[in-house]
BAFI-3210 file (N, C-alpha, C; in Angstrom, 3 decimals, decimal comma, padded with zeros to 6 digits):
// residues 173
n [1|2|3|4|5|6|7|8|9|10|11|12|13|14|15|16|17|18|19|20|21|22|23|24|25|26|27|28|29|30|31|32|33|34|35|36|37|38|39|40|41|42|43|44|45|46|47|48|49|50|51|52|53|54|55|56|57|58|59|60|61|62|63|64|65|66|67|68|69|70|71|72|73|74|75|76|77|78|79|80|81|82|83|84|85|86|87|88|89|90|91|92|93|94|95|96|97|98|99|100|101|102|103|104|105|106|107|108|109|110|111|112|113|114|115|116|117|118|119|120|121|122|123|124|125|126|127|128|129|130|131|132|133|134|135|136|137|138|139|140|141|142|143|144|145|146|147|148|149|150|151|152|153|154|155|156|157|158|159|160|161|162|163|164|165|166|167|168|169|170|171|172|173]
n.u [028,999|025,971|025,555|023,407|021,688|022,780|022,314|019,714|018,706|020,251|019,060|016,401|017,145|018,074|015,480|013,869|012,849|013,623|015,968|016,410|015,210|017,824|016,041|013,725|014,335|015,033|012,242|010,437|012,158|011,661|014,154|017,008|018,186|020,624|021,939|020,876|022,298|024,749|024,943|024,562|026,903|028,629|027,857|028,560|031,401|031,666|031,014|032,472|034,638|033,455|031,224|028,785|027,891|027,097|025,379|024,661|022,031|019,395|018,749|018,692|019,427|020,719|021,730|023,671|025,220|028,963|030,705|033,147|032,456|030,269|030,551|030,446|028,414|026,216|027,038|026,032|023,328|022,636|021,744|021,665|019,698|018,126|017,227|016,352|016,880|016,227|018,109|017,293|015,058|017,583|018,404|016,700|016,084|018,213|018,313|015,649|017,043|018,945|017,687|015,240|012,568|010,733|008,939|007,574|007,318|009,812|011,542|011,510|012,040|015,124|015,680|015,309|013,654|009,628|007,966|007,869|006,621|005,617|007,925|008,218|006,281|006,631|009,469|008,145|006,314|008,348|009,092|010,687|011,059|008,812|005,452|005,826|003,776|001,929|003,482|003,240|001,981|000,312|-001,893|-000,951|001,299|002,342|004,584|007,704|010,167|012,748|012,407|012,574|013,198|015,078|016,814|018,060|018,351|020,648|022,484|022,565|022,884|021,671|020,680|022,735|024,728|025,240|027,483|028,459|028,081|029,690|031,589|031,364|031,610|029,955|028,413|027,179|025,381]
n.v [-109,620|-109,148|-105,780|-104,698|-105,365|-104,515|-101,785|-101,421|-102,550|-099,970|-098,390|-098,649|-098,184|-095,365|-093,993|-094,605|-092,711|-093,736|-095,616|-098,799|-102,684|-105,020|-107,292|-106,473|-105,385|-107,743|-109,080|-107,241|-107,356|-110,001|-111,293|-113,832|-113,334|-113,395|-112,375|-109,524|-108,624|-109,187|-107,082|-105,072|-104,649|-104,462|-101,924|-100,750|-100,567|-099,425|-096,483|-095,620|-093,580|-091,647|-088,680|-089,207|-091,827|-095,395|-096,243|-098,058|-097,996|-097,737|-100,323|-100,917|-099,397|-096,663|-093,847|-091,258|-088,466|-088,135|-088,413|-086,526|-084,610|-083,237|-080,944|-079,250|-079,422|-078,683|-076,048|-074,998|-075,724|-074,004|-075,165|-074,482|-074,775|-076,393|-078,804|-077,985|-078,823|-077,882|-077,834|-079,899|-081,062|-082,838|-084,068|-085,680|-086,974|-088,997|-090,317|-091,826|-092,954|-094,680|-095,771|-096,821|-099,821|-096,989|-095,126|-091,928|-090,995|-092,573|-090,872|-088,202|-088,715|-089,741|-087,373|-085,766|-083,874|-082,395|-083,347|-084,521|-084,805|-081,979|-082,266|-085,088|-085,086|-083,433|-084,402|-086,221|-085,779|-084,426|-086,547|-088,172|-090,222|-092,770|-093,854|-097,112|-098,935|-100,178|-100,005|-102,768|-102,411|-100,900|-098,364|-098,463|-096,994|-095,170|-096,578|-095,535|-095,374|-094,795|-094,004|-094,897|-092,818|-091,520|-093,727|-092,914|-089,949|-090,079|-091,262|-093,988|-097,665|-099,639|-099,401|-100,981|-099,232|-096,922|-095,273|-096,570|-096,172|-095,702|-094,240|-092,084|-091,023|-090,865|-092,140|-095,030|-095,182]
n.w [021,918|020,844|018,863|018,505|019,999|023,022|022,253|022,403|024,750|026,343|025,134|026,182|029,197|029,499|028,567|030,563|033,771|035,836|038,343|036,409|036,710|036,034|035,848|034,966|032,555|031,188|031,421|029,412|027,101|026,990|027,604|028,557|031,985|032,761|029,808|029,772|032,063|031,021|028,796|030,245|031,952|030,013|028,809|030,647|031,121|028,515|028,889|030,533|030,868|030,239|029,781|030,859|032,947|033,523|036,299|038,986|041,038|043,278|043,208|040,461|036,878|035,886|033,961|034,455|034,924|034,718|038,210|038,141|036,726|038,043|039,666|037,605|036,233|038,401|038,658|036,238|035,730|038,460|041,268|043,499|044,839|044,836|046,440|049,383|052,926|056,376|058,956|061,346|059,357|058,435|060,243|061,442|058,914|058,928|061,178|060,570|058,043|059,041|061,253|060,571|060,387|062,040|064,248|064,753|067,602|068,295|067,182|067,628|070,509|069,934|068,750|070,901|071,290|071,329|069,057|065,869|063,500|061,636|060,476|059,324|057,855|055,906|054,854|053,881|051,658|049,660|048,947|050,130|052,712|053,680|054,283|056,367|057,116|060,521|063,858|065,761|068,738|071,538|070,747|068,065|065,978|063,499|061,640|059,846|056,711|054,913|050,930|047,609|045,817|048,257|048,293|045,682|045,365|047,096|045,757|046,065|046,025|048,008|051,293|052,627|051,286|052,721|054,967|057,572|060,954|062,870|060,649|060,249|062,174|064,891|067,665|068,619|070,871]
ca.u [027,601|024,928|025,409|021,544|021,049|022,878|021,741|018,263|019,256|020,730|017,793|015,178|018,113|018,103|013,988|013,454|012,694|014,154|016,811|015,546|016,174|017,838|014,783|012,381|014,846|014,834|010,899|010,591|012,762|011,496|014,967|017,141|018,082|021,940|021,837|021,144|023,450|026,124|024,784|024,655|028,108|029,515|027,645|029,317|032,862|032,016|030,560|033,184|035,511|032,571|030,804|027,655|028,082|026,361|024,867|024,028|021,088|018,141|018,492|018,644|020,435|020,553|022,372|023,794|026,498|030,039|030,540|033,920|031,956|029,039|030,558|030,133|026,630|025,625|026,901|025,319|022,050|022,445|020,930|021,932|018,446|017,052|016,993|017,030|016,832|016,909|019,342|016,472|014,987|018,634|019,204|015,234|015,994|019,206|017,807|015,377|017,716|019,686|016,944|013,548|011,749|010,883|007,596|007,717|007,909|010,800|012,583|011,502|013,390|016,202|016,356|015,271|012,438|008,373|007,595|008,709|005,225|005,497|009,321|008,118|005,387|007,769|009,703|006,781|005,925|009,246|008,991|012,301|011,010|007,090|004,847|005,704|003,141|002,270|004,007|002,286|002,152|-000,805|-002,015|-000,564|001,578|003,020|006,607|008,563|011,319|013,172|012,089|013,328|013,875|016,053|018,485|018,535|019,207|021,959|023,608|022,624|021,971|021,017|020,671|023,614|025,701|025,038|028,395|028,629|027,716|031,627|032,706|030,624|031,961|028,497|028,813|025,785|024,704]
ca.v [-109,295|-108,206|-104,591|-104,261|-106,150|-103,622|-100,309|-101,624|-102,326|-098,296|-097,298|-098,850|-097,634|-094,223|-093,856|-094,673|-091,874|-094,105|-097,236|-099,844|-103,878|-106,397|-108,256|-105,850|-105,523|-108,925|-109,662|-106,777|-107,942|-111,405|-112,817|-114,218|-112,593|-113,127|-111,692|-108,351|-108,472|-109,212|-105,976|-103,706|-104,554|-103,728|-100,992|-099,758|-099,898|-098,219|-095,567|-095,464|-092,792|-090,606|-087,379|-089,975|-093,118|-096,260|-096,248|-098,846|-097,080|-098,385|-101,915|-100,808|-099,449|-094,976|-092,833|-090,155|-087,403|-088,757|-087,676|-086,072|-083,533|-083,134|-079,609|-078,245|-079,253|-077,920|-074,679|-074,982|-075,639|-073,104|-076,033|-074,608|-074,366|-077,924|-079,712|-077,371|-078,953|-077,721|-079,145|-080,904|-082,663|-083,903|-085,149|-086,790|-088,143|-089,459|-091,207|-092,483|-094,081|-095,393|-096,700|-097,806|-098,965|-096,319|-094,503|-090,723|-090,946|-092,652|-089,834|-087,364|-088,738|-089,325|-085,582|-084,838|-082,638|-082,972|-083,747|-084,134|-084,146|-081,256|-082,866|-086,524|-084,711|-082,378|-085,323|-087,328|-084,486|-084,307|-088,471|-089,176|-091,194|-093,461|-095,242|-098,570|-099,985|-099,858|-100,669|-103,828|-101,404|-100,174|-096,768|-098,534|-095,454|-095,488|-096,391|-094,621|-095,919|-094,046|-093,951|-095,560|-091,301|-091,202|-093,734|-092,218|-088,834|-089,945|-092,276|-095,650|-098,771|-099,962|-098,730|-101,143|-098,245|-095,917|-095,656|-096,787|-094,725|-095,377|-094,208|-090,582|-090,363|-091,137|-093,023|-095,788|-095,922]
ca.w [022,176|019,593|019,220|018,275|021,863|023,502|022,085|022,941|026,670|026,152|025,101|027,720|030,252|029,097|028,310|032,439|034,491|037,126|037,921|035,561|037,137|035,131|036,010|034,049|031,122|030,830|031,163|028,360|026,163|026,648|027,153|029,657|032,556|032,230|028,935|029,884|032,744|030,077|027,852|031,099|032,500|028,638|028,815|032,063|030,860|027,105|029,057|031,927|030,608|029,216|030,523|031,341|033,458|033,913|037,832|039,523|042,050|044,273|043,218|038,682|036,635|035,304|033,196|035,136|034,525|035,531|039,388|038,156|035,997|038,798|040,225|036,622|036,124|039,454|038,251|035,075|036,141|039,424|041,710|045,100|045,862|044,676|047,480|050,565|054,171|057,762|059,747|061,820|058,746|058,044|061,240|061,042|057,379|059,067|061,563|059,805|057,511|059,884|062,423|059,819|060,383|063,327|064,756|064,487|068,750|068,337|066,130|068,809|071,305|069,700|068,755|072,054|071,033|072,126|067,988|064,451|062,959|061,003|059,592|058,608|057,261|055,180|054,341|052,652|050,613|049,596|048,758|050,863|053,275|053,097|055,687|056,069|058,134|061,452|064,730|066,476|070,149|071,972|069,619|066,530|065,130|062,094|060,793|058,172|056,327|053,324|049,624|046,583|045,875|048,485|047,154|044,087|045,323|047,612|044,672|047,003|045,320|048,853|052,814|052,649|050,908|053,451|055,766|059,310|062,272|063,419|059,771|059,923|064,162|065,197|068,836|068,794|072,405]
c.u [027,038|025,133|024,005|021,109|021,018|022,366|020,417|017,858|019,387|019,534|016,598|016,233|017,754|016,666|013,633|013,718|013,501|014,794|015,619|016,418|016,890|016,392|013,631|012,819|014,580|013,060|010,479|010,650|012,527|012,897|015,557|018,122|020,273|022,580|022,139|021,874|024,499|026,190|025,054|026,258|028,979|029,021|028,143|030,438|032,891|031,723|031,179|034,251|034,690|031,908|029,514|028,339|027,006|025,801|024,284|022,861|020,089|017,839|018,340|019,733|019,644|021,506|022,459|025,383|027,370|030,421|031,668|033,275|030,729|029,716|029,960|028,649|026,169|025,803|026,573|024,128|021,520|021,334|020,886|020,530|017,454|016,303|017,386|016,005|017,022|017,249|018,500|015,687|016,059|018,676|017,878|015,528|016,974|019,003|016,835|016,278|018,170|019,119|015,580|013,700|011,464|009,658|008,653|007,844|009,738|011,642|012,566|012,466|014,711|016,992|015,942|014,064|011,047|007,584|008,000|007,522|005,246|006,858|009,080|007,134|006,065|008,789|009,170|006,721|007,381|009,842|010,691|011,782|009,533|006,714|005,225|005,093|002,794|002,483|002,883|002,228|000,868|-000,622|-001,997|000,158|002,360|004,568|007,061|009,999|011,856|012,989|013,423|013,971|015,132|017,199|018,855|019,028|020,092|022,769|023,520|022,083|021,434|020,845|022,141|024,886|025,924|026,556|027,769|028,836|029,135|032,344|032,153|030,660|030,780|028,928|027,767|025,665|023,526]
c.v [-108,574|-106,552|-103,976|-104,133|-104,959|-102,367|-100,559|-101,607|-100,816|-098,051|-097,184|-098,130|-096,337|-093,750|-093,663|-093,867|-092,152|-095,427|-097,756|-100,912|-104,302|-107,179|-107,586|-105,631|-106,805|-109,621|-107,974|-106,776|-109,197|-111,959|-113,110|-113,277|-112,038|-112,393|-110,172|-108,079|-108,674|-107,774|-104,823|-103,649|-104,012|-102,165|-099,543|-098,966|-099,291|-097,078|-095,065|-094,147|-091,642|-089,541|-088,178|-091,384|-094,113|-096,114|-097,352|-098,791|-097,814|-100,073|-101,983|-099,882|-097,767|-094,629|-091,433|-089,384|-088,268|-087,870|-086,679|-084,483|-082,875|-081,112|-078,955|-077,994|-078,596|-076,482|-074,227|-074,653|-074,537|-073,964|-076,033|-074,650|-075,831|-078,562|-078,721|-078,221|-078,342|-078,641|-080,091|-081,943|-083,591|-084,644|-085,938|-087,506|-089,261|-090,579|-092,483|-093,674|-094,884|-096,274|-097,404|-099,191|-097,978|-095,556|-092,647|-090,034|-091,050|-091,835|-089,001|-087,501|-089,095|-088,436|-084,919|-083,756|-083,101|-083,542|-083,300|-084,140|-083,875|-081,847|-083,967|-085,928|-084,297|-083,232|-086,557|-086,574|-084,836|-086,186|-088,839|-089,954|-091,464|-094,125|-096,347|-099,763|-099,215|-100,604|-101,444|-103,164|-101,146|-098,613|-097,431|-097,380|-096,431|-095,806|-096,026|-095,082|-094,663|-094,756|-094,809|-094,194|-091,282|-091,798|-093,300|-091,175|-088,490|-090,738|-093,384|-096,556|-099,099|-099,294|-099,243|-100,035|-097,012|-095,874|-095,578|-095,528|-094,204|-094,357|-092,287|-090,086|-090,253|-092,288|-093,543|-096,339|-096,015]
c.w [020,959|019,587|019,398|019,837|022,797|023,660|022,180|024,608|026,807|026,520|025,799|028,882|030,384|029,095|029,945|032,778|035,781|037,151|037,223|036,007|035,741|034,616|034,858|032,496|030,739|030,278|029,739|027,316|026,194|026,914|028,516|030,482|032,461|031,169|029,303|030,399|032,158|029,275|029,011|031,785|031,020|028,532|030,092|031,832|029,292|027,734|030,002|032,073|030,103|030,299|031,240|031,722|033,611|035,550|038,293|041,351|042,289|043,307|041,317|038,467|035,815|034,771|034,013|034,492|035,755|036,660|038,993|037,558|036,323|039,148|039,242|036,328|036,714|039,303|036,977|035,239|037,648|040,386|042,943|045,955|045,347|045,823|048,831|051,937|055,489|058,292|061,042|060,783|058,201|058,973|061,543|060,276|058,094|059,964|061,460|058,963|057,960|060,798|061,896|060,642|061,799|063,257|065,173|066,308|068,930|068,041|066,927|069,573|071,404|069,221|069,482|072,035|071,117|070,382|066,272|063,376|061,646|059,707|058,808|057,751|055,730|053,921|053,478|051,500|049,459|048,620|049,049|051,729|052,937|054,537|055,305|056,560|059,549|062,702|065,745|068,096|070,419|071,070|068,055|066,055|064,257|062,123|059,744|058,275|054,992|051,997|048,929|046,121|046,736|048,478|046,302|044,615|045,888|046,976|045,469|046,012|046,763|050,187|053,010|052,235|051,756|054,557|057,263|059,948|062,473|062,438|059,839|061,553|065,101|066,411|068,885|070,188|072,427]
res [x|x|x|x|x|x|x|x|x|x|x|x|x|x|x|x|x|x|x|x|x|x|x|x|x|x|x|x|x|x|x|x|x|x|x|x|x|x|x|x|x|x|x|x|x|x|x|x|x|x|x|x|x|x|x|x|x|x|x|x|x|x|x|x|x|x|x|x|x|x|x|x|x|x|x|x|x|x|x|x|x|x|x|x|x|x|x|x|x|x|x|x|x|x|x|x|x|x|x|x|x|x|x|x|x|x|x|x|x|x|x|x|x|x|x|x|x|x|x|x|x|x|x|x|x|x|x|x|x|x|x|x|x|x|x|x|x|x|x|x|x|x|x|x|x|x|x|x|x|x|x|x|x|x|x|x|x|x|x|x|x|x|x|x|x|x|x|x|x|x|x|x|x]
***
């Protein structure tokens, strides 16, 4: 492979605030789509042993610190307070993920409580989960699904990556 090719792929990789497709490297760079997918998979394993890894996240491709060397960062940067949740918008986000699309009733009563409102609300803000429409029902309410954010900030390339209810002891009745 061209090295030029590559360290150009790098460097659109690297420049993105956020995954970058194949698809957009490719229309970019004008070339074909295989191509890059040849430059980003070389670029996986030169970078596979290094303090930065290739990622393959929400459907592109990031530069992230290798997970092995994640504790240190976190105590580098003192990040215990980045991302703080109560344990009702986890178990909202969670459902969410797990049940999108879904009406903000729905989330209620499967945490049992008279409204989450103030949580989906919380959670927009926040850009983990988004409207995605709304449900064809008498009222019309809304549905919310999870963000392209919140694959990224749980390392998902897809919802697919997410483990099974069975695998996290979760009983789906």
């Amino acid at each position: 492979m061209n090295t030029d090719f590559k360290a150009t792929v790098e460097a659109l990789i690297f420049a993105s605030d956020s995954p970058l497709s194949v698809d957009k490297i490719a229309r970019v760079l004008e070339v074909e789509r295989t191509l890059v997918q040849a430059a980003v998979e070389e670029l996986s394993v030169d970078c596979s042993h290094r303090g930065i890894n290739l990622f393959k996240l929400a459907g592109g491709y990031q530069f992230m610190t290798s997970r092995r060397f994640y504790p240190m960062v976190l105590k580098m940067k003192d990040t215990d307070r980045s991302l703080s949740l109560s344990q009702a918008a986890f178990e909202t986000l969670a459902i969410v993920s797990y049940r999108q699309p879904i009406t903000s009733q729905e989330v209620a009563a499967m945490r049992g409580v008279q409204s989450v409102s103030n949580i989906l609300r919380n959670l927009q803000a926040l850009e983990l989960i988004r409207i995605a429409g709304r449900k064809d029902v008498i009222g019309r309410p809304m549905l919310y699904r999870t963000s392209q954010k919140f694959l990224e900030l749980f390392g998902l390339n897809s919802l697919g990556d997410l483990p099974s209810l069975e695998e996290i002891g979760v009983n789906d009745s």
